[in-house]
N, C-alpha and C positions, 0 to 999 in steps of 0.2 A: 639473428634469430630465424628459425626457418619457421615459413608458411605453416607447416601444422601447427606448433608451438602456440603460436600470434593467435592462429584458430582455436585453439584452447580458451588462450587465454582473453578473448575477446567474446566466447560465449560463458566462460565464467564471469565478468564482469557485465555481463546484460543477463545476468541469470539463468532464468529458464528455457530461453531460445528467442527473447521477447526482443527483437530489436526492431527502431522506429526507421524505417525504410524511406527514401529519398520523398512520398506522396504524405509520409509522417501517418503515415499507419503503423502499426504494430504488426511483423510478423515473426514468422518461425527464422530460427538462422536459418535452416534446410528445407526451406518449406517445397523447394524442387523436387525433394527426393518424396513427396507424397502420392499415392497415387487412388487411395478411396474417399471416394464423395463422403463425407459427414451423412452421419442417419438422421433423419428427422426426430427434434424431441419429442414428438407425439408417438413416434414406432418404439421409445426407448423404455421399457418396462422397470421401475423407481426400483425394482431390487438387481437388475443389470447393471456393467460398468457402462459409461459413456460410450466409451471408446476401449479398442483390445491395447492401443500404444498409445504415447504422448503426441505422435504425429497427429493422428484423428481426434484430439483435443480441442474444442471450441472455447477457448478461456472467458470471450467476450458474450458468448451465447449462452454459455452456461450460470454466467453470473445472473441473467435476468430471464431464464425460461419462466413459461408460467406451469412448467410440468416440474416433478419432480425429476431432480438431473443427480446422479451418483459419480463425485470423483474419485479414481481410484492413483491414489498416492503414489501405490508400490510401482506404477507400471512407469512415473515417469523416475525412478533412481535407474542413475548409470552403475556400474559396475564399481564405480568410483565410489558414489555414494554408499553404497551397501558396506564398502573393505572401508570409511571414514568412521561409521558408526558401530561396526564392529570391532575397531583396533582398540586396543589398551593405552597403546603411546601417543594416546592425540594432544595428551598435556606436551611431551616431546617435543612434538611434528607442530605444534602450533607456537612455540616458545623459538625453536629454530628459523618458523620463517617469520615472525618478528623480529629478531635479530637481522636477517636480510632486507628491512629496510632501511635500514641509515649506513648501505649497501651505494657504493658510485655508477656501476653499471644499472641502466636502466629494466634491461631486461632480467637481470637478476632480482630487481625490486617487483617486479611485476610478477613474475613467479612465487615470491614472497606472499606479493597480494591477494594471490591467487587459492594459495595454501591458505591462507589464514581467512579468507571469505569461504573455505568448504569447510573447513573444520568448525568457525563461530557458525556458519548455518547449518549445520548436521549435529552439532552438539550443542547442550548448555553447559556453559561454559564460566557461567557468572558466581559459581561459589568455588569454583575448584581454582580459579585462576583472576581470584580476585587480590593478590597481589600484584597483578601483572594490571591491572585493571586501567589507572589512570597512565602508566607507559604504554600502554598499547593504543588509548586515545591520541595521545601527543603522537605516535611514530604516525598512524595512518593521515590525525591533521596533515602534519607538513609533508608527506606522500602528495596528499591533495593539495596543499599549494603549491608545492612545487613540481609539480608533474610535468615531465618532459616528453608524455606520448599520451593521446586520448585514450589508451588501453589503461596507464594506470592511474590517469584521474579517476575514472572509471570504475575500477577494484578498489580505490582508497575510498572511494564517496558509498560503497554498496557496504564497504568495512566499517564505517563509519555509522551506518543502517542497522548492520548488526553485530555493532556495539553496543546500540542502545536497545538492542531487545536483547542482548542478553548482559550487560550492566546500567542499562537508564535509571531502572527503578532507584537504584542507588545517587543516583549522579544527582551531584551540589548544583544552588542556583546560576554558579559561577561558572561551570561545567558546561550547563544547561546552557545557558546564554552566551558566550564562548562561540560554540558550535553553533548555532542558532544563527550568529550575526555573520560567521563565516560561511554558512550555505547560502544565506541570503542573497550575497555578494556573486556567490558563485549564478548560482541559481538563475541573476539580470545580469549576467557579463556576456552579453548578445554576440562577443568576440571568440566565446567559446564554442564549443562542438555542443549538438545540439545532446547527443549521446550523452554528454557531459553534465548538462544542465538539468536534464530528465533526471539525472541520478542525484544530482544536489537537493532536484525540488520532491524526490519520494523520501533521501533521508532526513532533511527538514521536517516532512509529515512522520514520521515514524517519531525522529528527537520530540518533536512539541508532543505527538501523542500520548511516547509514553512520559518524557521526561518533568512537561508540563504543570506548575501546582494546582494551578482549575482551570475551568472553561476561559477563563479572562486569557491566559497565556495560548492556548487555541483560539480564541478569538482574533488575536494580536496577529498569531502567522498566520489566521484565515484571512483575514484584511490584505497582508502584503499579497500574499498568493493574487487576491482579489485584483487590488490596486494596480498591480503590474503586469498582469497576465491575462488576468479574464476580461475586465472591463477596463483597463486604463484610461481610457479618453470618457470612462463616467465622471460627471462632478462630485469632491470628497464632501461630506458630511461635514458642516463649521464645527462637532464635536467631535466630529474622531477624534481630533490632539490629545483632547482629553479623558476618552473611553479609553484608548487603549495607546500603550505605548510605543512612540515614533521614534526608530533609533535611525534613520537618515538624513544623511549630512546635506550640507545646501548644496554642492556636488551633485548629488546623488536625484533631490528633489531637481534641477534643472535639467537632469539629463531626460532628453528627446525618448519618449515611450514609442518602440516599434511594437507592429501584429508579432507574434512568438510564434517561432514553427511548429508543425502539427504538433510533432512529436511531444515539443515542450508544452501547448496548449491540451495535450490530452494529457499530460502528465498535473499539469497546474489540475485540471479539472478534478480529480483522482487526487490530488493533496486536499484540498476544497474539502469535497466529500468526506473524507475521512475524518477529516476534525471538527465537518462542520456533526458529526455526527457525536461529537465531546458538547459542541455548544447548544445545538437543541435538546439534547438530553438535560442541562444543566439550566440554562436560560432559554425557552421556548420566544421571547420576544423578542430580546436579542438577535436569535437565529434567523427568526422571521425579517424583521429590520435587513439585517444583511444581507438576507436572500431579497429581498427587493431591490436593494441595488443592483445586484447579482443576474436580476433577472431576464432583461434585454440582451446580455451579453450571453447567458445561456440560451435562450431562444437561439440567436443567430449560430452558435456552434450545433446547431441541429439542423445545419442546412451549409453546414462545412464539409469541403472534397472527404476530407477524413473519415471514413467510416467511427473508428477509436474516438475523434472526439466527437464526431455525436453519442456515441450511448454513453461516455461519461458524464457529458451533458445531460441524456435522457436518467440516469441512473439519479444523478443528483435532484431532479424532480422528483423522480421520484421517492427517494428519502425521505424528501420538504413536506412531501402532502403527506405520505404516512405518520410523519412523526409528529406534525403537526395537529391532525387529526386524531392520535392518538392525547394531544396535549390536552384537546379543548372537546375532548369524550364525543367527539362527534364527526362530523363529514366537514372536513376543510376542504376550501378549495381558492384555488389563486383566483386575483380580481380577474387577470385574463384565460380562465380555463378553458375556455372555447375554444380560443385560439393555440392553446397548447396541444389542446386534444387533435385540433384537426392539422395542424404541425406533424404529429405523432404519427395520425392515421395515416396521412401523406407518403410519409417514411416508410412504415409499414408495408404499404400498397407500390413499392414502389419499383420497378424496375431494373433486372439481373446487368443490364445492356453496357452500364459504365462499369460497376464496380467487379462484376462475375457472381457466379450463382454462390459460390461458397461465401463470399463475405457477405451476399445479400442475404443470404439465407441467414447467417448471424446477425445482421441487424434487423431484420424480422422477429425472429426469435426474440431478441433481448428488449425490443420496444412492443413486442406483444405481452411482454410480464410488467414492462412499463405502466401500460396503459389497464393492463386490469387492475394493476395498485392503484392509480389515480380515477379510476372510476367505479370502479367496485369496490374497492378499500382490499384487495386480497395481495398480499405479496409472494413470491415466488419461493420455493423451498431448493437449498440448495443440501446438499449431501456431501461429505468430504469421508473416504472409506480408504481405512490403511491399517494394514496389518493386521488384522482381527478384528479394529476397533471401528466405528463411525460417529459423525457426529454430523447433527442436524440445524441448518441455518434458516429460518423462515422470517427475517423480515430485513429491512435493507439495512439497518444498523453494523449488523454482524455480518451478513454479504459483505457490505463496502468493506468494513472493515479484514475480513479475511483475504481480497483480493488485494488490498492493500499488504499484507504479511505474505501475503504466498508470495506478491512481486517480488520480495527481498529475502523470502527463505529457501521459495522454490521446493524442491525434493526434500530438502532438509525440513520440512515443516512436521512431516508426521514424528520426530524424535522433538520437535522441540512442545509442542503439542502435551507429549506424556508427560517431559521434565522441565522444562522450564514454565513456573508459577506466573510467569507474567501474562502469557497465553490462557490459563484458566481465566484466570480475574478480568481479561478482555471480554471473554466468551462466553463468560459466567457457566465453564464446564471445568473437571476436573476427571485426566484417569485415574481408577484403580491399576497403581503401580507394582499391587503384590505378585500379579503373574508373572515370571521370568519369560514364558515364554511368549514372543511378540506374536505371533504367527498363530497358537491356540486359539482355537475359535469359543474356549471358556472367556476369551480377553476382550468382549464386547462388550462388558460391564461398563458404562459412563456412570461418575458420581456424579449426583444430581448437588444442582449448585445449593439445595439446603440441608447434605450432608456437614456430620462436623467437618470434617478434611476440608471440603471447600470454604466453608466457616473459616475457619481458621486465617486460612490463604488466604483470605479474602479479607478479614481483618489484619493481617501482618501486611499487607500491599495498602490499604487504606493508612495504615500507623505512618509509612515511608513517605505516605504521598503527605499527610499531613505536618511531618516531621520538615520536609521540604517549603511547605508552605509558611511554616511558623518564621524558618530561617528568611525567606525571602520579606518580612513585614506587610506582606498584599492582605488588604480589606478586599474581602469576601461580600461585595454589594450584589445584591441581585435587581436592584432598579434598573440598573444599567450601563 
């Protein structure tokens, strides 16, 4: 395979340029070929784009400005993206390279994989091509166990991501947990690339998110994420066994817990958050409970080489106190806040000298919207603007969880946004789909989520999830 090829196909499998670099930071593939300083979010005016290109894109700074931040969608699709979601024959082009993975040449499968992660994240894909539905699970599983190059472990694990945003809603308990125990596996296999593991433990968060019957099955993969990655060497709780269910073998419990590379520690952190954002919503004591265990071990990721895993550390604070103080109508705050806050400010105030002025300047940025949610109660607003349309993020819930779905949709977010159902009922937004034309600036109508249309959606995604839950026999306890 030649060098460009590989190059393809190794920024299609880490998505949007986001790869974890040997210091386990996240950067751009190309981040060489940049040459303008980032504007300061305070010169950046809330009805301006961030940035004119996806080079000058701060993903990490923008998640937690305390200014309003405007992303503009259109500007990061490739040429690719645009001829994906305008062709007719993507049922075709997607069913062909299906077909190429039970393919013997490696490189042919990886192309395969490659094709079928642009078209499932550039289209929705879940009612048109849902006989194809549970064979396209089974081809990309065993893509991903038996992957013969980190390229296409890689594409089968990101395929595997969105599969389940655009067929979870649908997918059996057996489906569901299937997948579930084989990420898992992947996800602590210390023997693997860390690239690899990164992509096991974001499609894990996405399966539990959407596939999940309530907070108890987030709770379950919030734990392991926990147990094996963020705090390992914390002492387990004598009930876990029995809060939440332990699918590891005695194997598995004996095996020696190593520190996890940045990459995968800023990845675990960033799974955490997402779901734990299913369990404070659902069980606010719960939530809390496990963020104190939780809690030592994020403190110290805020004082790791990694720029990336401190602010998913700082982000996931953040979360905790919003959402908790939203629980109990008042001003939460952790037993050690002082010590958080002056952590925080530290970070903050802290010196261009190691890290460089750009990455300093986004962890400034991001732990200054930190710190005004945990001490003012204000959280940051985030803007996402495509095609005509925009839509507004203002507290950490729907942040985490957005940056979560853009990791694994990328460019392809703004088409699944319009037509894929699973994205409104996340985001409690729904478009008006009657405009043909994407680009008319009449097409900035958002339905509000107490239209009927979103009504509706929103009861037909509750019917699936409950229908899911009946099958699996789980008691619905909120004790605990």
């Amino acid at each position: 395979m030649s060098g460009s090829n590989t190059n393809e196909l190794l920024r299609a499998a880490l998505n949007a340029g986001r790869v974890p670099s040997s210091s386990g930071r996240s950067t751009s593939g190309n981040r060489s070929s940049r040459k303008a300083t980032p504007k300061s979010p305070r010169s950046v005016a809330a009805s301006r784009d961030v940035s004119d290109n996806e080079e000058d894109f701060d993903d990490a700074a923008s998640m937690a400005s305390d200014d309003t931040w405007v992303i503009n969608e259109t500007s990061e699709e490739t040429a690719e993206d645009v001829a994906m979601e305008n062709t007719d024959n993507w049922q075709d082009t997607l069913q062909s390279a299906l077909d190429t993975l039970g393919e013997k040449r490696v490189c042919t499968r990886e192309r395969g994989l490659a094709t079928v992660a642009q078209v499932m994240a550039h289209v929705y894909v879940g009612e048109a091509m849902e006989g194809r539905r549970l064979a396209s699970l089974e081809a990309l599983k065993k893509c991903a166990k038996t992957a013969k190059s980190q390229i296409e472990g890689m594409l089968a694990l990101r395929g595997i991501a969105l599969w389940f945003i655009n067929f979870g809603v649908d997918a059996s308990a057996n489906e569901y947990t299937e997948v579930k125990v084989f990420l898992k596996t992947l996800a602590r296999d210390k023997h693997l690339s860390p690239h690899v593991r990164v992509m096991a433990l974001a499609a894990l968060g996405v399966a539990s998110f959407v596939s999940g019957a309530d907070y108890n099955d987030a709770a379950e993969v919030l734990k392991f994420v926990g147990d094996w990655f963020i705090h390992p060497d914390a002492p387990r709780a004598e009930d876990d066994d029995d809060a939440f269910e332990q699918e590891e073998s005695e194997e598995e419990e004996e095996e020696e817990l190593e520190p996890a590379p940045a990459a995968v520690m800023r990845q675990a952190l960033e799974t955490y958050g997402l779901l734990m954002t299913v369990v404070v919503d659902a069980n606010a004591r719960v939530a809390e409970k496990m963020f104190d265990r939780a809690f030592d071990a994020h403190l110290e990721a805020l004082a790791a080489d990694s720029i990336e895993v401190r602010l998913a550390a700082a982000q996931n604070f953040a979360l905790m106190h919003s959402e908790l103080s939203r629980q109990e109508n008042g001003r939460f705050e952790f037993d050690r806040q002082d010590e958080l806050v002056g952590t925080l400010s530290a970070i903050k105030h802290q010196s261009s000298k190691r890290h460089g002025r750009r990455d300093t300047h986004a962890q400034r940025s991001a732990v200054r919207g930190v710190l005004q949610t945990i001490e003012n109660g204000e959280a940051p607003e985030l803007k996402l603007a495509f095609r005509g349309r925009s839509v507004s993020f203002a507290d950490w819930p729907r942040i985490l969880r957005l940056h979560a779905f853009r990791a694994v949709l990328g460019g392809g977010i703004n088409r699944q946004f319009v037509d894929n159902p699973l994205l409104g009922q996340v985001f409690e937004v729904v478009f008006d789909t009657g405009a043909d034309d994407m680009g008319s600036s009449e097409a900035r109508m958002v339905v509000s989520p107490n239209s009927t249309l979103a009504k509706a959606r929103a009861v037909n995604m509750r019917k699936k999830r409950e229908a899911r839950h009946s099958s699996r026999n789980l008691d619905n306890d909120d004790s605990d």
